[in-house]
ZATIPA-458076 format. One line per 8 residues: number of its first residue (from 1); their letters; for each residue x, y, z of N, C-alpha, C. Coordinates in steps of 0.2 Angstrom, whole numbers, plus 5000, padded with zeros to 4 digits. Layout:
REM ZATIPA-458076
NUM	a	X:Y:Z:X:Y:Z:X:Y:Z  ...
***
This chain:
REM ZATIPA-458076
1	xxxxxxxx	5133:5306:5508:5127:5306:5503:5124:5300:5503  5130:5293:5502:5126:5287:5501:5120:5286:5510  5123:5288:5512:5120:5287:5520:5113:5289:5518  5113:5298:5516:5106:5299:5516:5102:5296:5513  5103:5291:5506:5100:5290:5504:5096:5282:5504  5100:5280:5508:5097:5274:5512:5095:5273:5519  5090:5268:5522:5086:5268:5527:5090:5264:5529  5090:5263:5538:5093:5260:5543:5092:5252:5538
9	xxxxxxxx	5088:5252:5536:5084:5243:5534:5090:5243:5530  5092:5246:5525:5095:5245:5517:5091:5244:5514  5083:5249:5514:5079:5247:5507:5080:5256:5502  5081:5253:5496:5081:5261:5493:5077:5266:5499  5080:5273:5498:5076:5277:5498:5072:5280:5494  5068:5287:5494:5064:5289:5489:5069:5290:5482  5074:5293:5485:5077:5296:5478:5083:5292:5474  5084:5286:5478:5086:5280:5474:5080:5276:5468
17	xxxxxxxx	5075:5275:5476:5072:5274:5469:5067:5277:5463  5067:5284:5463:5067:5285:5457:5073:5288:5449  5079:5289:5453:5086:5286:5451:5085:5280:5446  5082:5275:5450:5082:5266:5446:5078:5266:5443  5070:5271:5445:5066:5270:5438:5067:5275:5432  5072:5280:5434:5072:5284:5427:5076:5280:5423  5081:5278:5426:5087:5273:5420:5084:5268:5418  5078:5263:5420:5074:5259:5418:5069:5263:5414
25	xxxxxxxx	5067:5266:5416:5063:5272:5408:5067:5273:5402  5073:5275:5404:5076:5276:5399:5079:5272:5394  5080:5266:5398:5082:5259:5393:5078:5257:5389  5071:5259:5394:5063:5256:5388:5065:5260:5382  5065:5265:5385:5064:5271:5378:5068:5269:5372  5074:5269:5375:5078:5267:5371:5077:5260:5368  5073:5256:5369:5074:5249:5367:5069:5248:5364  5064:5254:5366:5057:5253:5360:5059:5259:5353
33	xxxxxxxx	5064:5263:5355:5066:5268:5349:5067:5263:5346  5073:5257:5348:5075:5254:5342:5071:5249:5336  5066:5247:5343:5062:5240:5341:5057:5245:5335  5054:5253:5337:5053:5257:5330:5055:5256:5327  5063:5260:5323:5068:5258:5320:5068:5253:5316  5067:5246:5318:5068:5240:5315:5061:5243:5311  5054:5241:5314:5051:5241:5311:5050:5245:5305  5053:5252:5307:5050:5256:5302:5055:5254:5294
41	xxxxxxxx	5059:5251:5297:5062:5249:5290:5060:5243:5287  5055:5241:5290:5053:5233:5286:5056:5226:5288  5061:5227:5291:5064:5221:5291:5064:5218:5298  5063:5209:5295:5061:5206:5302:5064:5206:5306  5062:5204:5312:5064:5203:5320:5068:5196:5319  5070:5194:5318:5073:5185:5322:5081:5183:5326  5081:5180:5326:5087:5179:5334:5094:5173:5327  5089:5171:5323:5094:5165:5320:5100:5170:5317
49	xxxxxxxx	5105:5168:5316:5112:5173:5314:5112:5171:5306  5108:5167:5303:5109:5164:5298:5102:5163:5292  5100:5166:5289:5093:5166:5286:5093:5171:5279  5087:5165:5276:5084:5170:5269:5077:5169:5268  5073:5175:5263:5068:5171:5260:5068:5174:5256  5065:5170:5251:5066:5170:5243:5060:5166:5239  5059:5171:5236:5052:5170:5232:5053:5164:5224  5050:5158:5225:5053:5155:5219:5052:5155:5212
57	xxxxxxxx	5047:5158:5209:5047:5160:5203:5052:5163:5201  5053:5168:5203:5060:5173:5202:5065:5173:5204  5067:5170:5212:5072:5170:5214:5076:5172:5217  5071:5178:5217:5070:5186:5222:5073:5182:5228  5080:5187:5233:5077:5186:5240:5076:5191:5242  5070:5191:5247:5066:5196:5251:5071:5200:5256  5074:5194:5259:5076:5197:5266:5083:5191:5267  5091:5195:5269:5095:5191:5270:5099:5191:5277
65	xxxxxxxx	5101:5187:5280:5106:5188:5286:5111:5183:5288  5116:5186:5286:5123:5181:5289:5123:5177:5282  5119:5177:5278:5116:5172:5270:5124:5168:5266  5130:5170:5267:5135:5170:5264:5142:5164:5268  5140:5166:5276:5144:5163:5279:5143:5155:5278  5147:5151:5278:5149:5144:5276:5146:5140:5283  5141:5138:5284:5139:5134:5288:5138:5126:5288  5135:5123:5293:5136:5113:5291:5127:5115:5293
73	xxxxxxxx	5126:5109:5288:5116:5110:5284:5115:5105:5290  5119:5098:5292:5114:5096:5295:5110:5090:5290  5106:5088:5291:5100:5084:5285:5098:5090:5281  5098:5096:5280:5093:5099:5276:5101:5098:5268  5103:5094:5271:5110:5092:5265:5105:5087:5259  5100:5084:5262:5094:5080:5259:5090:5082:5254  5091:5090:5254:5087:5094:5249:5091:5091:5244  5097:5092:5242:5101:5091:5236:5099:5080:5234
81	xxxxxxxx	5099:5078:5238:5100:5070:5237:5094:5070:5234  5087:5074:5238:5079:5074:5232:5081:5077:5226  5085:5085:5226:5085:5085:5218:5087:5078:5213  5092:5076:5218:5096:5072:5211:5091:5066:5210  5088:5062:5214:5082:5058:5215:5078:5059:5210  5076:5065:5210:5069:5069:5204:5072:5071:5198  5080:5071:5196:5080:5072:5191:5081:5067:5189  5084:5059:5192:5083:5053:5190:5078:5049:5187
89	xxxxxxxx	5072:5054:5191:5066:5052:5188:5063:5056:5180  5066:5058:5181:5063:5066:5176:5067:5061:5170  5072:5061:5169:5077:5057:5166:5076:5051:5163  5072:5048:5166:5069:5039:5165:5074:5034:5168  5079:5037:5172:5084:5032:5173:5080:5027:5180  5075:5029:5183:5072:5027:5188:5066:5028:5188  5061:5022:5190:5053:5023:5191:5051:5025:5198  5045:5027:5200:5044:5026:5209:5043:5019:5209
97	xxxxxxxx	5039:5017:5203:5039:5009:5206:5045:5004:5207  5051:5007:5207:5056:5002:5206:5060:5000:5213  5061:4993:5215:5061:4992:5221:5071:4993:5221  5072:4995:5227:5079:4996:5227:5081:4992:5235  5087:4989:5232:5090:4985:5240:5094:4987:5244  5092:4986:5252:5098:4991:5255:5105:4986:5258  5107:4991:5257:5117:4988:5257:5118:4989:5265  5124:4985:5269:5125:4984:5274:5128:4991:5276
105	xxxxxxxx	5131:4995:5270:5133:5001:5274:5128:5006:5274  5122:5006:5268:5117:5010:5271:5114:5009:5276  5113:5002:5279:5108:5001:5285:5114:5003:5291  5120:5004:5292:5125:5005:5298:5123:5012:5300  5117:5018:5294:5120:5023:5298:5116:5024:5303  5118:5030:5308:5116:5031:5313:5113:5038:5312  5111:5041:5319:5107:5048:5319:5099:5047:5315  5095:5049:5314:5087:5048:5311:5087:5043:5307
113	xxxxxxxx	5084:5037:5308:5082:5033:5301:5078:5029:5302  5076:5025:5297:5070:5023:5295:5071:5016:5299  5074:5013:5301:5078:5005:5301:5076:5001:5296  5081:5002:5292:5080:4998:5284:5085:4992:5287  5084:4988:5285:5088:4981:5285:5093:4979:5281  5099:4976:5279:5101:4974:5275:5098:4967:5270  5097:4971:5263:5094:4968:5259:5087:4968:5259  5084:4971:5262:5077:4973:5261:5077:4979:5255
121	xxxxxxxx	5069:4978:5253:5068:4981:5246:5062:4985:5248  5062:4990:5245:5058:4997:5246:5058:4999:5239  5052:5002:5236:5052:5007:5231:5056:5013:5231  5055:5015:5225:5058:5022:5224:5053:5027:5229  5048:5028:5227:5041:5031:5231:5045:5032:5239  5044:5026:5243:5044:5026:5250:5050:5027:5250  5056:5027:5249:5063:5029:5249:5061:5035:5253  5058:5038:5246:5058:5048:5244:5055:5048:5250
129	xxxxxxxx	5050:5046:5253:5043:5047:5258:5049:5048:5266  5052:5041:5266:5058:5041:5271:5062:5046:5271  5062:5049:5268:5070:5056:5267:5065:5059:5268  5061:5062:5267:5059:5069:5264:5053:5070:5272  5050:5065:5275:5046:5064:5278:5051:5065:5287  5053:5057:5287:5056:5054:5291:5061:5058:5292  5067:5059:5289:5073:5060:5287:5079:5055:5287  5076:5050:5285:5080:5043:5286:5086:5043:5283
137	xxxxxxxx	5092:5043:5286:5101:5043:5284:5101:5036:5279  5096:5032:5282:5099:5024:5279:5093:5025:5274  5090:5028:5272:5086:5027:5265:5090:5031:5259  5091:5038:5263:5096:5044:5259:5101:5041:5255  5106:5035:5260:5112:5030:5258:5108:5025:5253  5101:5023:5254:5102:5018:5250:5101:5020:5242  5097:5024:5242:5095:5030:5236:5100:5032:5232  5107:5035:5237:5112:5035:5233:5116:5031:5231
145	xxxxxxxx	5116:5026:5232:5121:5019:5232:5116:5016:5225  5110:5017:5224:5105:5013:5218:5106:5018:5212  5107:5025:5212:5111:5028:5208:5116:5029:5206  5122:5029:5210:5128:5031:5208:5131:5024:5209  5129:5020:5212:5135:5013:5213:5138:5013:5222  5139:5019:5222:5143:5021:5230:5141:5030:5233  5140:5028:5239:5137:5035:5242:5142:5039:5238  5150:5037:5238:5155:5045:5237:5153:5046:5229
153	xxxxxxxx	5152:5043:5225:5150:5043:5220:5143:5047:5218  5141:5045:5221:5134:5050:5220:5136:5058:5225  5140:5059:5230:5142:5065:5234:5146:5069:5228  5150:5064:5223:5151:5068:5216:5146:5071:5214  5141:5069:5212:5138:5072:5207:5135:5076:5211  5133:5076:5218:5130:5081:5222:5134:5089:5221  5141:5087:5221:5145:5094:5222:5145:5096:5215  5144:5092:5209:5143:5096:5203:5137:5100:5200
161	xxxxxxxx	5134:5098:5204:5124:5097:5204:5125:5108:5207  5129:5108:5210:5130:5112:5217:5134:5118:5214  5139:5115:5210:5144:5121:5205:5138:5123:5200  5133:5117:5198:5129:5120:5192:5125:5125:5193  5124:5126:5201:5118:5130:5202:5122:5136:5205  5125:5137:5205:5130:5144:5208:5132:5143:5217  5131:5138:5220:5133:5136:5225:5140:5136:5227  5143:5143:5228:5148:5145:5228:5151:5144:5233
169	xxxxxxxx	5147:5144:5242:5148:5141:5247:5149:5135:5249  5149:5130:5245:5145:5123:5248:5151:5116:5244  5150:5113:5252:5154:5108:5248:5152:5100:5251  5150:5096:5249:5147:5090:5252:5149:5085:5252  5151:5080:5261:5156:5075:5262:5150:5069:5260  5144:5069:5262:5140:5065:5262:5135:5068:5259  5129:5062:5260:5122:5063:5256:5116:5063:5258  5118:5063:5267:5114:5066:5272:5114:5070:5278
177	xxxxxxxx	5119:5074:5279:5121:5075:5283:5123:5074:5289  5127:5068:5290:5126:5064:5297:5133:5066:5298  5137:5068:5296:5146:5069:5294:5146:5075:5299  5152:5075:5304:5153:5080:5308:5160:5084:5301  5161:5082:5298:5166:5084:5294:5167:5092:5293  5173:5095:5292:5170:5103:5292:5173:5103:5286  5172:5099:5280:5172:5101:5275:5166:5098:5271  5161:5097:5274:5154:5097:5272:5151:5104:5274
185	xxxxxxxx	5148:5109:5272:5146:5115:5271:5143:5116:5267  5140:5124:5270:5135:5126:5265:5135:5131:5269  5129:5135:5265:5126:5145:5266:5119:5143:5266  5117:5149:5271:5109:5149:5269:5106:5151:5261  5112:5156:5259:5110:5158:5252:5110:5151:5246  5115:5147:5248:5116:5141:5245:5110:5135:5245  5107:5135:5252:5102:5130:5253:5097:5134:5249  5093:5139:5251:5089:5143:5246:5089:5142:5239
193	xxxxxxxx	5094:5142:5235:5098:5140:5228:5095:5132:5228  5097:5128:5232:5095:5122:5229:5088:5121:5230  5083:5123:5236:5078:5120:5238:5074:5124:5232  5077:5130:5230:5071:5134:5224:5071:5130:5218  5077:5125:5215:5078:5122:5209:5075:5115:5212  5076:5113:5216:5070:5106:5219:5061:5107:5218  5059:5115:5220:5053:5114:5222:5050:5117:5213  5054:5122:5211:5053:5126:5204:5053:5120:5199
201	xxxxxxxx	5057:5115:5198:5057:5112:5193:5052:5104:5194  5054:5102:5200:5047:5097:5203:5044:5098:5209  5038:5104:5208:5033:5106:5214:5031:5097:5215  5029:5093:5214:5028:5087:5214:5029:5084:5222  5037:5088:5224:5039:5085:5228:5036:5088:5238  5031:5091:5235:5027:5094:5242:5023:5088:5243  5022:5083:5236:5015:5079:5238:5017:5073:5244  5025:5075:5245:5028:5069:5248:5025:5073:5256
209	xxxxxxxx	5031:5080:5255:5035:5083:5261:5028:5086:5265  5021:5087:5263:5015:5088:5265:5014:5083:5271  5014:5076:5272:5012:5073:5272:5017:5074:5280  5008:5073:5285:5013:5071:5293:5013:5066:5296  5010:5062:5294:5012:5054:5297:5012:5049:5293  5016:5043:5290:5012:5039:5285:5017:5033:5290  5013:5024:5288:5015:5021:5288:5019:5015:5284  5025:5014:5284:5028:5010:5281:5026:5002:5281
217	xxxxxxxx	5032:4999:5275:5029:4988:5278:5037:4988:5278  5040:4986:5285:5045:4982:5281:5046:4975:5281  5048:4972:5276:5047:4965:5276:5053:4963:5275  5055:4959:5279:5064:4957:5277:5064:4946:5283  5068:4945:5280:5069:4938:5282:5065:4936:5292  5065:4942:5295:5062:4944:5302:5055:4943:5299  5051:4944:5297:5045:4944:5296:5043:4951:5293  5036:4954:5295:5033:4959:5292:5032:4963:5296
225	xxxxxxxx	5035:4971:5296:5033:4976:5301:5030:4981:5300  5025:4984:5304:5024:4992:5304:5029:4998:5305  5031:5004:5301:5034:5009:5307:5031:5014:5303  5032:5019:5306:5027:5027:5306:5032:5033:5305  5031:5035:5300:5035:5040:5297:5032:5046:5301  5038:5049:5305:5034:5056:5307:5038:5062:5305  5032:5067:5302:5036:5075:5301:5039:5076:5304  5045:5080:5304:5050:5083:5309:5048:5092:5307
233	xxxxxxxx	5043:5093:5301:5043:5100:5300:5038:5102:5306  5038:5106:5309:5031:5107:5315:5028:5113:5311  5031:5117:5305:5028:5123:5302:5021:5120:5298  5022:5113:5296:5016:5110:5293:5009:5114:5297  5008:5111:5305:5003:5111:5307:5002:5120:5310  5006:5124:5309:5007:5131:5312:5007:5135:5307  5008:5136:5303:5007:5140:5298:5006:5139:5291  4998:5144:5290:4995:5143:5285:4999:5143:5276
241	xxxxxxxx	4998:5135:5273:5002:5135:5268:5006:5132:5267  5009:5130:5274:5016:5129:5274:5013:5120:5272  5020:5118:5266:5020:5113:5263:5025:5108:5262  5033:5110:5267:5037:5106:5265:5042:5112:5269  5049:5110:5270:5052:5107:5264:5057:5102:5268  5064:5103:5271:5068:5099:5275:5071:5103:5282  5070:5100:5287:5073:5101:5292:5079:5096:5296  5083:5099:5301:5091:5096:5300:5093:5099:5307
249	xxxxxxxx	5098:5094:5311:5098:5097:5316:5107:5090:5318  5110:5096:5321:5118:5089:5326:5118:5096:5330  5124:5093:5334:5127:5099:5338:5131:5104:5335  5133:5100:5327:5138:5106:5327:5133:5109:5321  5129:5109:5317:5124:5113:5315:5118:5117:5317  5119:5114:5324:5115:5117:5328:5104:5116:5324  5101:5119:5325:5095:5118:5321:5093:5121:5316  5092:5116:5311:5092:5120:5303:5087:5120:5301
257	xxxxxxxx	5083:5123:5294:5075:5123:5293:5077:5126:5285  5074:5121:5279:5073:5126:5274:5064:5124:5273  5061:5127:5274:5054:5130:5272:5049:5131:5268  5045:5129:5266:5040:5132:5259:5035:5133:5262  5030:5138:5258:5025:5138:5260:5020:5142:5251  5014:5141:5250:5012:5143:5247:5004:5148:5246  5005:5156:5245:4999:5157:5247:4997:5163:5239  4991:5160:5237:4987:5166:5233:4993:5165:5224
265	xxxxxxxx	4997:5158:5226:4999:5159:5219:5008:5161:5223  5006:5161:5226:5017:5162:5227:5018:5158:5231  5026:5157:5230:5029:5152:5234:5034:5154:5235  5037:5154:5242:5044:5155:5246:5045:5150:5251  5051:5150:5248:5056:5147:5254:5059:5152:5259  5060:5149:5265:5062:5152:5270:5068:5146:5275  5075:5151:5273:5080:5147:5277:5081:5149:5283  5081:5143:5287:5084:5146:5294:5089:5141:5297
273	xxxxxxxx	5095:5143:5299:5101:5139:5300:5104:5141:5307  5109:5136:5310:5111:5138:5316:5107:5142:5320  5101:5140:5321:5094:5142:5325:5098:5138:5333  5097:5143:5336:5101:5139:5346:5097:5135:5346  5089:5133:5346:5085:5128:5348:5080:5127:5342  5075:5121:5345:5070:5122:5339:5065:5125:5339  5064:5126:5345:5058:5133:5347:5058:5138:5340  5065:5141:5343:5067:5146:5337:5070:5146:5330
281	xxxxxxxx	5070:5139:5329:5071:5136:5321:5065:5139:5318  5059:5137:5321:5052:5137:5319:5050:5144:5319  5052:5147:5324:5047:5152:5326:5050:5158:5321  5058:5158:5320:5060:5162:5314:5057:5160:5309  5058:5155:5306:5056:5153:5297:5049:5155:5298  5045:5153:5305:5037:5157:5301:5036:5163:5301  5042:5168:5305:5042:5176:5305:5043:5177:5298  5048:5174:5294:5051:5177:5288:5046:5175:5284
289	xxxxxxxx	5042:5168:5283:5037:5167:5277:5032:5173:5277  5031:5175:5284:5025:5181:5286:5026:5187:5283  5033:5189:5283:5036:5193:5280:5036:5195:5274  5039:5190:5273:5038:5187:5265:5031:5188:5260  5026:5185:5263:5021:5184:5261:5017:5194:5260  5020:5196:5266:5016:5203:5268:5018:5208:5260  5025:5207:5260:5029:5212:5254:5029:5210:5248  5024:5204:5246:5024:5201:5239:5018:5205:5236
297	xxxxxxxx	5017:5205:5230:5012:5204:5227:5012:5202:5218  5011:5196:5217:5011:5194:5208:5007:5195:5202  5011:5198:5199:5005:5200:5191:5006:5196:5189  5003:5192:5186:5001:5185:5180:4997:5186:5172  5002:5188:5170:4996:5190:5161:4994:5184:5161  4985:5184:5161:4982:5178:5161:4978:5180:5153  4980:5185:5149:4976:5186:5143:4981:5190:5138  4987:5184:5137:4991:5185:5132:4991:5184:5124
305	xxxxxxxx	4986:5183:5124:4984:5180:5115:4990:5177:5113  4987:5179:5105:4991:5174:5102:4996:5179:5096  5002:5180:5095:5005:5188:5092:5002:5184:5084  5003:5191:5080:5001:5190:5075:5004:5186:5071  5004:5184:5066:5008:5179:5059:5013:5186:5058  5020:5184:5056:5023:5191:5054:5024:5188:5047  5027:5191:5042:5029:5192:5035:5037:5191:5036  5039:5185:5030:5043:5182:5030:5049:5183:5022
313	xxxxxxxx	5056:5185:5024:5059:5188:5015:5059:5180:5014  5059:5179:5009:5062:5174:5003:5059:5166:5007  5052:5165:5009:5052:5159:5014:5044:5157:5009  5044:5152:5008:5040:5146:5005:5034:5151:5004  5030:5152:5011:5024:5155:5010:5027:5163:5012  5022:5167:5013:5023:5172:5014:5023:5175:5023  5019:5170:5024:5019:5174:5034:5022:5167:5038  5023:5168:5045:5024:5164:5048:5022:5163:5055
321	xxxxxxxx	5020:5159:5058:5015:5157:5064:5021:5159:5068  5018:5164:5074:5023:5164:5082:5017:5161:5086  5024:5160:5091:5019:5160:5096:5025:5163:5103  5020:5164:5111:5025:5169:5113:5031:5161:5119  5036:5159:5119:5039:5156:5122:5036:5151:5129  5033:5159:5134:5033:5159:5141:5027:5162:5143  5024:5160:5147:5020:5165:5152:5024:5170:5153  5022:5177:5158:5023:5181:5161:5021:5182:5169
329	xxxxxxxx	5025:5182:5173:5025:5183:5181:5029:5188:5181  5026:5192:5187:5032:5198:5191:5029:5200:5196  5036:5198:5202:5035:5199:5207:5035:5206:5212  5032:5211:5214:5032:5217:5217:5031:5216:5223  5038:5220:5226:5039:5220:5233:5038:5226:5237  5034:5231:5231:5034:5238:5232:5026:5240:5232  5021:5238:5231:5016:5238:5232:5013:5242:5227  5015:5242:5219:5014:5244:5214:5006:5243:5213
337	xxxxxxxx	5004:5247:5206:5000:5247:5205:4997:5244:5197  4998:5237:5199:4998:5232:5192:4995:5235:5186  4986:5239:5188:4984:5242:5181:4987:5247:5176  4993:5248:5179:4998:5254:5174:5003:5248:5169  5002:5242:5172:5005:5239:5167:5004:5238:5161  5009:5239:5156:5008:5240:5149:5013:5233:5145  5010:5235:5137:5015:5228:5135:5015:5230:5129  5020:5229:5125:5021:5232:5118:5025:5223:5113
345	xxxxxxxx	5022:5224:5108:5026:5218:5104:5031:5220:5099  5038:5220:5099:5043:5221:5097:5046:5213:5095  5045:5218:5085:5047:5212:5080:5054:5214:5077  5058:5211:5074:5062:5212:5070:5063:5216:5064  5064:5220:5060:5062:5223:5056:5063:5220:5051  5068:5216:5051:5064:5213:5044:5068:5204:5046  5063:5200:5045:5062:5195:5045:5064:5191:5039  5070:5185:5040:5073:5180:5032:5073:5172:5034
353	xxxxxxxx	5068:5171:5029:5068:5161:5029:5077:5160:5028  5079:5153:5028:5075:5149:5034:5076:5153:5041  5070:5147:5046:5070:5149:5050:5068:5142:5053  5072:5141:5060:5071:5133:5064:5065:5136:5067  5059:5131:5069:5055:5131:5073:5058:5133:5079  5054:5140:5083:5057:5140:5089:5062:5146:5089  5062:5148:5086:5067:5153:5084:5065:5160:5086  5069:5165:5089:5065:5172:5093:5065:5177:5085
361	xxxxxxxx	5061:5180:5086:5060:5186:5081:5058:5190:5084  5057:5193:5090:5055:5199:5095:5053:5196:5101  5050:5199:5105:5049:5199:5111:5043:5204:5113  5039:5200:5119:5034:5206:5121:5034:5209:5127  5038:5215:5126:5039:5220:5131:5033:5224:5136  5035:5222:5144:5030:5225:5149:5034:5230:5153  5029:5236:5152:5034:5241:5156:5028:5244:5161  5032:5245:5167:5028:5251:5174:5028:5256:5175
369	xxxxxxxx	5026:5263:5174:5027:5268:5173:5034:5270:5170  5032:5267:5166:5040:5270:5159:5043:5264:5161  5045:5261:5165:5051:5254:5169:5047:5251:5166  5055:5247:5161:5052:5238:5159:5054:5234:5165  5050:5230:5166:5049:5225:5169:5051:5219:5169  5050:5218:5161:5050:5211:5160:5050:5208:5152  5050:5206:5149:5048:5202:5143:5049:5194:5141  5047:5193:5135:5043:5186:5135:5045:5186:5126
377	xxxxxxxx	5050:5181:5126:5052:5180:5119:5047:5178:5114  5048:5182:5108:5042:5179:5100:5047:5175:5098  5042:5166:5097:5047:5162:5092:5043:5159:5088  5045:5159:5083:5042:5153:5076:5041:5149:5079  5031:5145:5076:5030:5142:5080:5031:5134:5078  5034:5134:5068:5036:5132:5065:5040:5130:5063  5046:5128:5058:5051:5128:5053:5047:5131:5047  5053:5138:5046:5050:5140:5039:5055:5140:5035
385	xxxxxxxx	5054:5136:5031:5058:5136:5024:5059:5139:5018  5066:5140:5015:5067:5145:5010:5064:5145:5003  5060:5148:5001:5059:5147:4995:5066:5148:4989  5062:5140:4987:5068:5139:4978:5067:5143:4974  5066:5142:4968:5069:5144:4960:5060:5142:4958  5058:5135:4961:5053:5135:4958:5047:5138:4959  5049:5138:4969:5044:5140:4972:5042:5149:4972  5048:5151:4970:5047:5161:4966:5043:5159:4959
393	xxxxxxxx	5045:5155:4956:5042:5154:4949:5034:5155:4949  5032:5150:4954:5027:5148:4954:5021:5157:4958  5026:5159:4961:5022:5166:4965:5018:5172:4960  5027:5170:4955:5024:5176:4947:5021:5171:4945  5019:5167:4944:5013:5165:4938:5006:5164:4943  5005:5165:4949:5000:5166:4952:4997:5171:4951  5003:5176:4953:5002:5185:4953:4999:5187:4945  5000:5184:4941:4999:5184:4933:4993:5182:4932
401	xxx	4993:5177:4933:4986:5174:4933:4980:5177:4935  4980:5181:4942:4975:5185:4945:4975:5191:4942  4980:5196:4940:4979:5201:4936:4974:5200:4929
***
């Protein structure tokens, strides 16, 4: 039989080859049922084993894979050295303008850096610009060594920083990534977790990570020099929005990417970890913002007045000023229909001085088609104090006097 079916030459015959093209039709079929399948479910295409996105006001993530496995970050370990940097700032313990000196072990490191010198003085600014920009190992060290005394010293407060935020995954030898160590790790879900708390509490920090060229000075005992700070994000110039955040890359982390981007009032991160190349660092994190971006939509009460004075037992005057705590945002990943939104003001029923400034008394409840959504603490916008002996006194001889 195999005889008939081939010619004296060896090239298929008729009915081999269409033998080969039906099993190749049938593999399409099958490989475009699947690639169906995928899509009909919503869920992105990517190759990376390790990935999130996660919306930051909320917290929401969108879409998770591999998110929990203990990975090495690589430099995007950098995200966490900016938080502490920006809380240092926040803090007052640090100015941008304050000039900080590099130590001979911060200038030793190797892998990405700025070539900082020993004993050369830089701001707090350019530091940040170097890390966040560059991804300079010898700025990262010298940053940390100006706050804590000693890199390990600051890699403390790193892993506390890390307990605080639920970073149950993660554990930090250093303060840049440069450590082949395998007890340096992290999770994509863990990266996610810290770059939300870096960008949520100081958006500030895109004014740096935006930025894709800038020129340094450095001046040290050698004389005066130029060097050029270049992005390592390539999502900046390729997808619309994209604003930051840090990218990271060794052999044993393989190429890492945690991402921002901002469109129409939202903003997500997009992690991508142990990507095989950089091609595909990039080209997954812009598939998942895409995704991301497609599935969102944000309600923002932009016309929340002001709740009314409530009525106050046994307090000075008789009413007392609220006001509502928070704005309201919610995030729909379901393509809901925000004008069903409703909000109802729910007070205490009975309300007693004192009362500290700030204090909740209710709350104003949003609900969507029956489902609460959401709500927004009522608090004293004041201190309200108790009425004395003299201050009742004086109510009845008011109330007497008007009769």
């Amino acid at each position: 039989m195999e005889k008939l079916l081939r010619s004296h030459t060896g090239r298929c015959a008729p009915a081999q080859i269409f033998r080969n093209t039906a099993v190749g039709l049938i593999v399409l079929w099958l490989a475009a049922g699947q690639m169906l399948l995928v899509c009909a479910e919503g869920e992105p295409v990517i190759q990376t084993p390790h990935a999130v996105i996660m919306e930051v006001s909320t917290g929401q993530i969108l879409y998770e894979k591999g998110a929990q496995d203990k990975i090495h970050p690589a430099s995007v370990t950098k995200v966490m050295t900016l938080l502490l940097i920006f809380e240092a700032l926040e803090d007052g313990r640090i100015a941008l303008t304050d000039e900080v000196t590099t130590s001979a072990h911060a200038k030793s490191m190797g892998g990405s850096q700025v070539f900082l010198e020993e004993g050369e003085k830089q701001t707090v600014e350019t530091l940040i610009k170097c890390i966040v920009i560059a991804s300079g190992n010898d700025a990262a060290v010298t940053m940390a060594e100006h706050l804590a005394g000693t890199e390990q010293a600051f890699v403390d407060q790193m892993n506390q920083e890390a307990e605080r935020l639920g970073m149950t995954n993660t554990n930090f030898v250093d303060c840049c990534g440069l450590t082949d160590s395998v007890n340096h790790y992290t999770s994509a879900e863990d990266v996610a977790l810290m770059s939300r708390e870096l960008l949520y509490r100081f958006p500030q920090v895109t004014q740096y990570s935006h930025i894709w060229m800038e020129d340094i000075t450095h001046v040290t005992a050698k004389g005066s020099s130029t060097f050029t700070l270049t992005n390592t994000n390539k999502l900046l110039r390729s997808f619309d929005g994209c604003d930051g955040l840090k990218t990271g890359s060794t052999s044993l982390a393989k190429y890492c990417l945690s991402a921002t981007a901002q469109r129409n009032g939202i903003r997500l991160i997009s992690v991508v970890m142990t990507a095989p190349d950089t091609k595909t660092r990039f080209a997954d994190a812009g598939t998942l913002l895409g995704y991301g971006f497609s599935k969102c939509s944000l309600y923002e009460d932009e016309d929340m007045g002001t709740p009314p004075p409530v009525k106050v037992r046994g307090a000075v005057g008789d009413y007392a000023d609220l006001v509502y705590e928070s704005g309201f945002r919610y995030l729909s990943t379901e393509g809901e229909d925000f004008s069903k939104i409703e909000k109802k003001l729910e007070l205490k029923e009975e309300i007693k001085a004192p009362l500290a400034a700030g204090e909740q008394v209710g709350a104003l409840v949003y609900t969507l088609n029956g489902k609460e959504i959401g709500r927004v603490a009522v608090v004293t916008g004041e201190k309200v104090e108790k009425a004395g002996y003299a201050d009742c006194l004086g109510k009845v001889i008011g109330q007497w006097m008007i009769i």
